[in-house]
N, C-alpha and C positions, 0 to 999 in steps of 0.2 A: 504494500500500500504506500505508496508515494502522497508525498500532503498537496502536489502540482503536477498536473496533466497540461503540455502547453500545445498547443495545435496550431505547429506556423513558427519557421526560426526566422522569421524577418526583425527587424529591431522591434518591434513591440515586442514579440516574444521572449527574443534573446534578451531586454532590458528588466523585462519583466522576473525572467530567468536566473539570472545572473543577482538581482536582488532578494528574490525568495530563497537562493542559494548560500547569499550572504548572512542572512537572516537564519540559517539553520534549520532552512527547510528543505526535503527531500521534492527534484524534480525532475519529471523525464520530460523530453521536447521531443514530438512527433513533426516530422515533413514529408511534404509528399512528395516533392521532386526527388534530386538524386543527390544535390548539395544543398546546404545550408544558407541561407543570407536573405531568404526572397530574394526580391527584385534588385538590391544592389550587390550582388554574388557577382563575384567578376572572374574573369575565365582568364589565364595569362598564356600566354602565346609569344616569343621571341623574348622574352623581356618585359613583355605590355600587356597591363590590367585591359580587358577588355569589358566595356559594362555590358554586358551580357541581354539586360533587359534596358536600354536606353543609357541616356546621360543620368549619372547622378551627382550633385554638385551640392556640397556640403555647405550650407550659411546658415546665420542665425543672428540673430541679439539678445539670448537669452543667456548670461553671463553661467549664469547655472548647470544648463545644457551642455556650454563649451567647457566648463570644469569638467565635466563628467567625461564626455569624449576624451578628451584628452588622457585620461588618465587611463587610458585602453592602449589608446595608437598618437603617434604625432602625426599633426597636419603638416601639410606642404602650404606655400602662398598663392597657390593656383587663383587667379580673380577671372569671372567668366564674363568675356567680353564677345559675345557672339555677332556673327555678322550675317545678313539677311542679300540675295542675291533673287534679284527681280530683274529677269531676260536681261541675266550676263552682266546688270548695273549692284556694284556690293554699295551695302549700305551698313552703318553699325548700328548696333540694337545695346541699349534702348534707345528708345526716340532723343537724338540730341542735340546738341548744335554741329555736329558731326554729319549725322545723320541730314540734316536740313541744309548744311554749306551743300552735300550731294545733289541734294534734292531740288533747290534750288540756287545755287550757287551767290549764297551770302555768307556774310562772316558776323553779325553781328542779331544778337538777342532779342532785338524789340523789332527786328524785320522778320524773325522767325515768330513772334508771337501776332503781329498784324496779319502775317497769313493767314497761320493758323484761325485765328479769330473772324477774319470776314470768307476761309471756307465753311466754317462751322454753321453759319449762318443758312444752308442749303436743308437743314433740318428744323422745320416750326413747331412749333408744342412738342409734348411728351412725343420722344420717341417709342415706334412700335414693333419693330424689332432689332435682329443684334445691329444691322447695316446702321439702322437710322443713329444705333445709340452710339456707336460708333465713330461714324461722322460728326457726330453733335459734340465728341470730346476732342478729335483729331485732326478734322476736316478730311475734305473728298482725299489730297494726293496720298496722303500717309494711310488713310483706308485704302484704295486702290490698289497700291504698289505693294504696301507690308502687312497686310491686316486681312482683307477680302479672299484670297484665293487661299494662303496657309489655313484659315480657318474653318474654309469649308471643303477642304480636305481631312481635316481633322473629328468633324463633327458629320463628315458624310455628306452634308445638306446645302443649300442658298444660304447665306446670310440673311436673307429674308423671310426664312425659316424659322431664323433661329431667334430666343426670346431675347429680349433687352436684356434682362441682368444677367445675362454669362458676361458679359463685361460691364462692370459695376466702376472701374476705373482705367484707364491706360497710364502709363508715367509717363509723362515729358519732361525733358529737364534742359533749362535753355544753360548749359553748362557744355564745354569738352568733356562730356564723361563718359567711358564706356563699358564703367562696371554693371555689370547687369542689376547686380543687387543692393540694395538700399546697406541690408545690416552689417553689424559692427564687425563679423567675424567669418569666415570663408576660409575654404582648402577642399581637399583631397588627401584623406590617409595616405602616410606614405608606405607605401608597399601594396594600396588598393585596400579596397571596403570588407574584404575576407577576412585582414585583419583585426578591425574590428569586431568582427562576429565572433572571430574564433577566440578573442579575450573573453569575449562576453560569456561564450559559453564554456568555455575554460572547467574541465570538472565536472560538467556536468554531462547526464548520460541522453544520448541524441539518436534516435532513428531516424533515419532517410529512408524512403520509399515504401513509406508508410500512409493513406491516405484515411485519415480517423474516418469520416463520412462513411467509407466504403467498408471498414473493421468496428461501425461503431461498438457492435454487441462485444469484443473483445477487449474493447479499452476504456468503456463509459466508465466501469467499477475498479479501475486500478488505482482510481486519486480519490483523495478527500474534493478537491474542488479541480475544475477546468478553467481550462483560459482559452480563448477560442478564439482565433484572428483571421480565419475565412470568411467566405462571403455567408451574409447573413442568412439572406433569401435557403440557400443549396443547405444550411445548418438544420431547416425547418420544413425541408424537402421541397422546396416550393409551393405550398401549400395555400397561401395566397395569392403567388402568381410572382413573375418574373422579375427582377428589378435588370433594368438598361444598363449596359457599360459599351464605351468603344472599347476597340481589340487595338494591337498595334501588331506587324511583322517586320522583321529585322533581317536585310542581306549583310552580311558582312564579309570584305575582301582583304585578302594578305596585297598588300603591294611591292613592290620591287623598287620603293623608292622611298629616301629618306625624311622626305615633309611633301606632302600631297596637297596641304589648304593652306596649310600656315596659322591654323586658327583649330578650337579643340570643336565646334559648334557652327558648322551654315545652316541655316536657316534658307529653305526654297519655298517664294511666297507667292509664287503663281502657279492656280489653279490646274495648269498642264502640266506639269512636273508631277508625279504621283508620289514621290515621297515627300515628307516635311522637313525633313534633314539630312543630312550625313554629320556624320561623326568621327572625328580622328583622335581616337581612342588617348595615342603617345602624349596626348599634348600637353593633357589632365595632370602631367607630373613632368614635364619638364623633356620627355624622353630624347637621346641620341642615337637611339637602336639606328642601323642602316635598314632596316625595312619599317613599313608602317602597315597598321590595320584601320581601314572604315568602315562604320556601319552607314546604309542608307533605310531611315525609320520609314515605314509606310503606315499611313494609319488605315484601320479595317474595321468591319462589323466585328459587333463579337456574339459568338454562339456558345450556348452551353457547354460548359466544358473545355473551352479554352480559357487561356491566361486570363482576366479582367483587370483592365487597365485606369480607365476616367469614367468614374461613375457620370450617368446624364441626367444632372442634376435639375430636372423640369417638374413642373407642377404633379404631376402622376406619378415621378418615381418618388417624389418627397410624402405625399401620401403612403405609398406602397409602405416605405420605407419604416415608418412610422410606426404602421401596424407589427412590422415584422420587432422592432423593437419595443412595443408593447410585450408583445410575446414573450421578447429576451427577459425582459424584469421579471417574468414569473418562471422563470430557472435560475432557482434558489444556489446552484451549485454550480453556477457556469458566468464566467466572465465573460463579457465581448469587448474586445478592443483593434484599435489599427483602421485601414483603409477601408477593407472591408468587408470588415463585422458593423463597421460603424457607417458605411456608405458615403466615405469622405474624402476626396484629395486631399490628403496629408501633406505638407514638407516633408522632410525629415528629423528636423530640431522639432519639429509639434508632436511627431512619432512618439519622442523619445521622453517629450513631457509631460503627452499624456501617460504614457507606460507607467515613468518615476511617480506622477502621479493616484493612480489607482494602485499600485503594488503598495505604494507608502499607506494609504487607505485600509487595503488588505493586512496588511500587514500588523497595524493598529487594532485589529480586530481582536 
């Protein structure tokens, strides 16, 4: 009898794990894949982490978070300044004065906000859906060029399809800046996100290719309590009905040459390109290997039973969703946490807070 069943070695798990461990409590970690880490498991190849399931890019401002990491793995200074490439014209991302000298070829801040400001204007009252809300923060060029086509490859659909609050804000920032991200702290483990995991779970006993769902009757009685970090809906056999995700696929190629983009992250933002990115894996850590690996992301439906990526977070699944977590509250012996169990685009630093969070709760009990 183990006092923790965990279901899922991704960082909820593993964080979760690693504290009930500490704590003097007995746990086994079940995965269903064939490695450990979820989604940021990184594959290495020549020398080079490869993210196996997409980019994954370490930031935060949670001073508390970044203690904790830390005391696992050391970060490198990797800062992710991505660049967006609309028919052959690159552009840096985020929207900047970088961005806008391209765009329109100025150099100064109060001529990138009067554009800005009399496109905007092509949108009257509430916008009514993503296009309209979109333009109403950006104007027409910066939708058209870096907004309009990546997104509706991403979401499958029109922009016109899609509701207003999937973008509730864009960043502009009339600055040279090309860090992508606002918060105070940013890296890349060095030696890749495996290390990580494999701190975390350090000691503790781990099955791989294990899929709880599928063996429930053999493992529901081996813990005093569960922790449960798949999808919610599939936990409850679907028995309400379906909750939406998009799917993603990933090609990825060895190449025979020593820098391919020059950059870890392009960004392909017209609607003809079927992927939304490629990725050069090396770049994430600084790499000099003489060969390089790219992934190019496609994004796809997703059907039962494959991976699930970006919950589709619209008026029906939030409903769904709901009920299915009614449900959860009355399984007195079962935890739900993570992406999802909880049906939510996580960061990675929120992963980790929520985890610290309910374990420390648990724990108190």
């Amino acid at each position: 009898m183990y006092d923790y069943l965990i279901v899922g070695s991704g960082l909820f798990g593993a964080v979760f794990a690693h504290e009930a461990k500490q704590a003097g409590k007995s746990v086994l970690v079940l995965e269903r894949r064939e490695h450990v880490g979820g989604n940021v498991y990184c594959e290495e190849k020549d020398g080079i982490n490869i993210h196996k399931y997409g980019a994954h890019i370490f930031h935060t401002s949670y001073e508390d978070v970044w203690a904790y990491v830390n005391r696992f793995v050391n970060f490198n200074n990797f800062i992710n300044s991505p660049v967006a490439n609309y028919q052959g014209h690159l552009y840096n991302l985020p929207f900047n004065m970088n961005t806008f000298r391209e765009l329109w070829d100025i150099v100064m801040p109060a001529q990138a906000k009067a554009i800005i400001a009399e496109q905007r204007k092509a949108i009257k009252g509430e916008p009514q859906n993503l296009e309209e809300q979109a333009i109403s923060l950006v104007g027409t060029d910066i939708y058209t060029k870096l907004i309009k086509g990546y997104t509706e490859k991403q979401w499958g659909r029109s922009c016109t399809e899609l509701p207003a609050f999937i973008i509730k804000r864009l960043p502009v920032r009339y600055t040279f800046d090309n860090n992508y991200f606002n918060d105070r702290y940013q890296g890349i483990p060095v030696g890749g996100y495996n290390k990580l995991i494999e701190a975390l779970l350090d000691g503790i006993e781990v099955r791989t290719g294990v899929d709880y769902l599928k063996e429930r009757a053999a493992y529901q009685n081996v813990a005093k309590k569960i922790v449960y970090t798949g999808s919610i809906d599939e936990y409850f056999d679907y028995k309400l009905g379906q909750l939406e995700y998009r799917g993603l696929h990933f090609e990825t190629e060895r190449l025979e040459e020593e820098n391919h983009q020059g950059v870890a992250v392009v960004n392909y933002t017209e609607r003809e390109i079927p992927y939304t990115r490629i990725i050069e894996h090396k770049h994430f850590e600084f790499g000099t290997q003489p060969v390089t690996y790219i992934t190019r992301e496609y994004p796809a439906d997703w059907h039962r039973g494959e991976e699930a990526y970006y919950p589709v977070n619209n008026e029906r699944n939030q409903k769904l969703y709901q009920q299915y977590a009614a449900l959860a509250e009355q399984e007195e012996n079962t935890i739900f946490g993570g992406r999802l169990a909880e049906y939510k685009y996580y960061d990675m630093d929120d992963v980790i807070k929520s985890a610290l969070e309910r374990v420390k709760i648990e724990l108190a009990k």
